[in-house]
C-alpha positions in Angstrom: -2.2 -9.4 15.9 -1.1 -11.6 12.9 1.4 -11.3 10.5 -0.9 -9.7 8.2 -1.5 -6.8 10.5 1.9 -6.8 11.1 2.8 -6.1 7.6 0.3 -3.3 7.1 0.9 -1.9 10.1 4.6 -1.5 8.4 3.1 -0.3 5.1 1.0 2.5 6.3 4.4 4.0 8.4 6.5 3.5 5.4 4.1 5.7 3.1 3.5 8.3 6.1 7.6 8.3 6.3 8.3 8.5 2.3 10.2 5.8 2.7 10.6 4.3 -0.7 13.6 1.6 0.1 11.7 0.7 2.9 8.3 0.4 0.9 9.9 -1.7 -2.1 11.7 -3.7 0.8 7.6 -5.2 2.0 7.1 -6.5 -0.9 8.1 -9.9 -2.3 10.9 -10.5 -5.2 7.9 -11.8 -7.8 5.4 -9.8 -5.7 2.4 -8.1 -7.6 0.6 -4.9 -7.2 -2.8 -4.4 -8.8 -4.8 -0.6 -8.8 -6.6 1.5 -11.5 -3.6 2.7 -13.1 -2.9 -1.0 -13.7 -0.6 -4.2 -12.8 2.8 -4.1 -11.3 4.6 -7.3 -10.9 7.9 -7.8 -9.2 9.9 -5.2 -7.1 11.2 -3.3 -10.0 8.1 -1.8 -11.1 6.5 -2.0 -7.8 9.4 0.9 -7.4 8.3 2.9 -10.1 4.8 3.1 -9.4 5.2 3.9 -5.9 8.1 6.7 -6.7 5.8 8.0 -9.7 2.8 8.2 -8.1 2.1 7.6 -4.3 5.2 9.1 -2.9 4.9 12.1 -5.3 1.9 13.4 -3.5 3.6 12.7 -0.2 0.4 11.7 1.5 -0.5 11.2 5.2 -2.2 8.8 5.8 -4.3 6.7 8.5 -5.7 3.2 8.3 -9.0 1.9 9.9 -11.6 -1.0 9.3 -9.1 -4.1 9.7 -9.9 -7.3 8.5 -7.5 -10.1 9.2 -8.0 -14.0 8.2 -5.2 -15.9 7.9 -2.1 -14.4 5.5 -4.6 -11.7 3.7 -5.7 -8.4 5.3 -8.4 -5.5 4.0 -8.0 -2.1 5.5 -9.3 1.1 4.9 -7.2 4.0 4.2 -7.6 7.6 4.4 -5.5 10.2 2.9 -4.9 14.0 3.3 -2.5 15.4 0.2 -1.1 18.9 0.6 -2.8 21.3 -1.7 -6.2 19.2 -2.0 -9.8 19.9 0.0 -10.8 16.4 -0.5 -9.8 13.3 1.6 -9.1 10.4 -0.6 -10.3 7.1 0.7 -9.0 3.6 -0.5 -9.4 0.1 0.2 -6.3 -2.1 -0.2 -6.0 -6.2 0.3 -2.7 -7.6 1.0 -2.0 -11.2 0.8 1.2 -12.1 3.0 4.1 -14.5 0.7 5.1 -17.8 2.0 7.7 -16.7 4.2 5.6 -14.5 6.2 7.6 -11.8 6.0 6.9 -10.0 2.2 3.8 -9.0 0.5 3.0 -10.8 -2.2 0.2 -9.4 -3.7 -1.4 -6.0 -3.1 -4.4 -4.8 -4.4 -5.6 -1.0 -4.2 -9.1 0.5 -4.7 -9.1 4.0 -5.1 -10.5 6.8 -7.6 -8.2 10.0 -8.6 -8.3 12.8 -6.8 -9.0 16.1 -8.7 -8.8 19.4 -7.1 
């Protein structure tokens, strides 16, 4: 398992825990986060986006469909959200930073949700 994996793996129990510090603490200093609500850069407003909109919904979530080369990974997500029918499915890429240990750049694929 590479260090791509590695820091997925870490993502995906960090949302499942609400863990926002530990969340925020993945990413990179300058890192940037990209999705349909728009683009995030640095840890600040990686923060906010998380705190106003994935952890709000405190989803669980599982992973699946791995793709690993080199320092970027695509995985599938799927997520169950208390009070919705639906299962929301999403792709994210994550591109691991120069020190191999921080996310620098996410990128999420998803469509609201809408009971």
């Amino acid at each position: 398992m590479g260090r791509a994996r590695q820091l997925a793996d870490r993502y995906v129990d960090r949302v499942n825990a609400g863990d926002l510090d530990g969340i925020v603490a993945l990413f990179a200093a300058d890192a940037e986060l990209l999705n349909p609500l728009g683009h995030f850069a640095g840890c600040e407003q990686v923060r906010g986006f998380y705190e106003k909109t994935i952890l709000a919904v405190t989803p669980r979530v599982t992973a699946a469909g791995w793709i690993e080369q080199d320092n970027r990974i695509a995985f599938e997500l799927q997520a169950r959200v208390d009070g919705y029918d639906a299962v929301q499915y999403a792709m994210d890429h994550l591109t691991v930073a120069a020190d191999g240990d921080h996310i620098a750049r996410m990128a999420l694929y998803y469509r609201q949700i809408s009971q």
